[in-house]
C-alpha positions as CSV (number, residue, x, y, z in Angstrom):
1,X,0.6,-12.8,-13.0
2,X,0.2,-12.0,-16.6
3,X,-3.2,-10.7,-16.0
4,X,-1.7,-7.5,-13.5
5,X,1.1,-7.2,-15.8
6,X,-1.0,-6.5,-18.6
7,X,-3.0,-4.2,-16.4
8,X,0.1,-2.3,-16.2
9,X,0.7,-2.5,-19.6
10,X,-2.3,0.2,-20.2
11,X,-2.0,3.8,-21.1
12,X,-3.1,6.6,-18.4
13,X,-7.0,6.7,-18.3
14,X,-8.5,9.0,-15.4
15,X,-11.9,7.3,-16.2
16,X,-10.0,4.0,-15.2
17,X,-7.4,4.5,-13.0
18,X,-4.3,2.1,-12.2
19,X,-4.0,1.9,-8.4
20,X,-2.1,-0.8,-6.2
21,X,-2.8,-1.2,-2.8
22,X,-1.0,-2.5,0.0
23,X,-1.0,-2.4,3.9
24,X,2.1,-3.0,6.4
25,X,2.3,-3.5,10.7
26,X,4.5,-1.6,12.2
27,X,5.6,-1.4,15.5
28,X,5.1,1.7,18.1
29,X,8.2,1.9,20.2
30,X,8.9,4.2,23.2
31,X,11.9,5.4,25.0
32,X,12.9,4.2,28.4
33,X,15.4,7.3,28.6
34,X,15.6,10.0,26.7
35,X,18.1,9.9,23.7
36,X,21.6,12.2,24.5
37,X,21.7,15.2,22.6
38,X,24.2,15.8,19.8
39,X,27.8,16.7,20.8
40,X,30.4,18.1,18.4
41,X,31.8,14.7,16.8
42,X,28.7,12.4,18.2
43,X,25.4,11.8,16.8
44,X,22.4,11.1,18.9
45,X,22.4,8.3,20.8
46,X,19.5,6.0,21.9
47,X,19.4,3.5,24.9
48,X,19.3,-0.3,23.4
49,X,16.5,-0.5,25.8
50,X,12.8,0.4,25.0
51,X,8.9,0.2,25.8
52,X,6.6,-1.4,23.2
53,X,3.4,0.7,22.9
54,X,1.5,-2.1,20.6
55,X,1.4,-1.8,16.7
56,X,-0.3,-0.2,14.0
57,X,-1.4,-0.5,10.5
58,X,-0.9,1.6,7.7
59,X,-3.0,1.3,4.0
60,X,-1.3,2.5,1.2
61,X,-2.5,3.0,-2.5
62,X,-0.5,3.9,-5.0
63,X,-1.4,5.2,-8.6
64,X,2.0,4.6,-10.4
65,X,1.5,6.4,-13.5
66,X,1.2,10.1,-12.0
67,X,2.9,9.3,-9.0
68,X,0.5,10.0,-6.4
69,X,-0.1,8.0,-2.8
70,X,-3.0,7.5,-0.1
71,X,-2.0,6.8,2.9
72,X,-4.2,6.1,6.1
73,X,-2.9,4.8,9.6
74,X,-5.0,2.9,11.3
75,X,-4.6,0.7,15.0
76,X,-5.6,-2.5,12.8
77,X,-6.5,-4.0,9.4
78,X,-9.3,-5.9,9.3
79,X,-12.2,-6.2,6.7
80,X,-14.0,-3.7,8.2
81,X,-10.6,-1.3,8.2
82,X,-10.1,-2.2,4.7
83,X,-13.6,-1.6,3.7
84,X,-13.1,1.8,5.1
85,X,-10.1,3.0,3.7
86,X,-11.7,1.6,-0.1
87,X,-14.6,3.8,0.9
88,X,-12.3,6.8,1.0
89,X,-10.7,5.7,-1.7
90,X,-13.8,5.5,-4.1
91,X,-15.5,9.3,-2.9
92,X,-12.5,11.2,-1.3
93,X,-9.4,10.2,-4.0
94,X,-11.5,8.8,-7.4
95,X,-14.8,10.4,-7.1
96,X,-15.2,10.9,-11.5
97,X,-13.4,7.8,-12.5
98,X,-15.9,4.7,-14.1
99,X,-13.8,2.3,-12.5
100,X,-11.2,1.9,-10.5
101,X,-8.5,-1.0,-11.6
102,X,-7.1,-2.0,-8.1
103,X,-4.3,-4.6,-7.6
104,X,-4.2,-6.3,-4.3
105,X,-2.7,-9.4,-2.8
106,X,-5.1,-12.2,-2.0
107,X,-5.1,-11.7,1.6
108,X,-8.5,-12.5,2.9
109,X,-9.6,-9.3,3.8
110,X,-9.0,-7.8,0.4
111,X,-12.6,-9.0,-1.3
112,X,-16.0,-7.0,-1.4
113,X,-17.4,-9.4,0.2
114,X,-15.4,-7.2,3.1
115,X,-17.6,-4.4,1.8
116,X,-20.6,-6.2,3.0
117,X,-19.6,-6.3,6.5
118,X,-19.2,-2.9,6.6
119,X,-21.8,-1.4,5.6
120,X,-25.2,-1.9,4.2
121,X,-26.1,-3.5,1.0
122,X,-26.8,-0.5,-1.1
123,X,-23.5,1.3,0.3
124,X,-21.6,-2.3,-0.2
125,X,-23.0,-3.1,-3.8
126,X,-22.1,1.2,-4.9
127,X,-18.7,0.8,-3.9
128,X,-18.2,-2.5,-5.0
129,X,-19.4,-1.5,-8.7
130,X,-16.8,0.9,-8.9
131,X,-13.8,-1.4,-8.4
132,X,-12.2,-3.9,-11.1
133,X,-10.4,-6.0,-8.4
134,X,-7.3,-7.7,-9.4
135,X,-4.9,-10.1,-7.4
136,X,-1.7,-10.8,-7.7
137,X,-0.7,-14.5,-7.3
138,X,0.3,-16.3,-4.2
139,X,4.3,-15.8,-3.6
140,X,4.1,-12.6,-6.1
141,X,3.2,-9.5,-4.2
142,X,6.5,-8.2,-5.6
143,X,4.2,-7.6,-8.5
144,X,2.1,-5.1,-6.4
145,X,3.9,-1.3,-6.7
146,X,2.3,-0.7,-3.3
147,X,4.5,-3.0,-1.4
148,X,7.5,-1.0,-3.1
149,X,6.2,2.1,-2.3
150,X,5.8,0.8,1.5
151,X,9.7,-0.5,1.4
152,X,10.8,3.0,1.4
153,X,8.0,4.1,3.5
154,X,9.7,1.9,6.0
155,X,13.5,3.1,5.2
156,X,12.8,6.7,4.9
157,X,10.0,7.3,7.8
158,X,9.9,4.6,10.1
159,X,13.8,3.6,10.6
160,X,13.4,5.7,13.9
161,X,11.4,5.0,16.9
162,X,8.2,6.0,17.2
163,X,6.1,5.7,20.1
164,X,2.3,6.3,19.3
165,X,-0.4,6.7,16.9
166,X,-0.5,10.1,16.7
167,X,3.2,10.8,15.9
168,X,2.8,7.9,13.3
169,X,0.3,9.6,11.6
170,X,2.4,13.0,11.7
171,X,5.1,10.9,10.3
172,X,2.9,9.6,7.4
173,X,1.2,12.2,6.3
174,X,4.3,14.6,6.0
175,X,6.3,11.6,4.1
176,X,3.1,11.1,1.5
177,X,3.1,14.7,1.4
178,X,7.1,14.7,0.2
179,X,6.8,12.0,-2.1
180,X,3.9,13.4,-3.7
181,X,5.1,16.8,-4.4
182,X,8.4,14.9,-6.1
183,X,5.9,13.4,-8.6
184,X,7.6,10.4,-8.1
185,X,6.2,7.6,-10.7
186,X,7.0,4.0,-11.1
187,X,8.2,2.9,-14.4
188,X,7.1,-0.8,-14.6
189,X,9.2,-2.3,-17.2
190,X,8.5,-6.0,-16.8
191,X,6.1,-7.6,-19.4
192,X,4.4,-10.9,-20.2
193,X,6.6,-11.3,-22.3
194,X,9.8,-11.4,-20.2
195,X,7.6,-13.3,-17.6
196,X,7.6,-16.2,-20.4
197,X,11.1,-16.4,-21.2
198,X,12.5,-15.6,-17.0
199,X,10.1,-17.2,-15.3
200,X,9.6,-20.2,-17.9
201,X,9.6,-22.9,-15.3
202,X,6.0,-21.2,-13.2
203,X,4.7,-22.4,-16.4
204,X,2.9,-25.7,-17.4
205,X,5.0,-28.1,-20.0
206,X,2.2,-28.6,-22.5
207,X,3.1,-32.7,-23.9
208,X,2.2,-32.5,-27.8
């Protein structure tokens, strides 16, 4: 814990950038009948009934101090799907940066090992040497800024029903777009310090 919040204790560094990363399921829900229209005095209304078209996955990184996402939906989120979108992270998003500071849960996937099974060793090891991998601790992914950034994801985009892949990614991509162009940061305000004092009890009592 103290370890991520002290990565987010650092000032803005391009050459080192401050990115959390995060993934969600979601399901892909069709209609059975098609929704009635608006009416003057009635909303639209949907049928209680509907037709599950599987799920999906969508990755989500999340640079917090200029307020800019990645986003990338995907039908699952394995190592291999991981590996990929880290790949696209590394050449597409941070191509000039030294290293890239990531925070991530410990979910299994989430290792460069991952990278390995991906792709070959020299492609593996070359993105691997760009990432400073850090994890947050087991029961505290509520210190990752990605999982925030996929709460209102999931209020403002994926309330509604949607039925396939290809709609999710329109979804997506024009909510990134939005929250992008707001600039919207994060403004992390919880320390070490305050972890000592409010979470006192996650701590070891040293006998002297």
């Amino acid at each position: 814990m103290e370890e991520v919040l002290d990565i987010y204790k650092r000032p803005y560094d391009p050459q080192y950038p401050q990115v959390c990363m995060d993934e969600k399921s979601t399901q892909l829900i069709g209609e059975v009948r098609a929704p009635l229209p608006v009416e003057p005095g009635k909303p639209c209304r949907y049928d209680t009934e509907y037709k599950r078209n599987g799920t999906a996955n969508i990755f989500m990184a999340f640079e917090p101090l200029i307020g800019q996402r990645y986003t990338k939906v995907t039908e699952q989120r394995t190592k291999i799907d991981w590996a990929y979108f880290i790949q696209e992270l590394v050449d597409q998003h941070y191509p000039y940066a030294e290293k890239i500071r990531l925070v991530v849960d410990n979910l299994n996937t989430h290792t460069k090992a991952s990278l390995y099974e991906a792709f070959a060793p020299q492609e593996a090891k070359r993105i691997a040497d760009k990432l400073e991998i850090h994890y947050t601790p087991k029961h505290g992914s509520w210190l990752n800024m990605a999982e925030i950034e996929l709460s209102h994801l999931s209020r403002q985009c994926l309330a509604d029903r949607i039925e396939s892949k290809a709609v999710l990614i329109t979804e997506v991509h024009a909510w990134n777009k939005e929250r992008n162009d707001s600039h919207a940061k994060a403004h992390w305000q919880f320390t070490t310090e305050d972890a000592r004092v409010k979470l006192r009890r996650l701590y070891p009592t040293i006998s002297m």
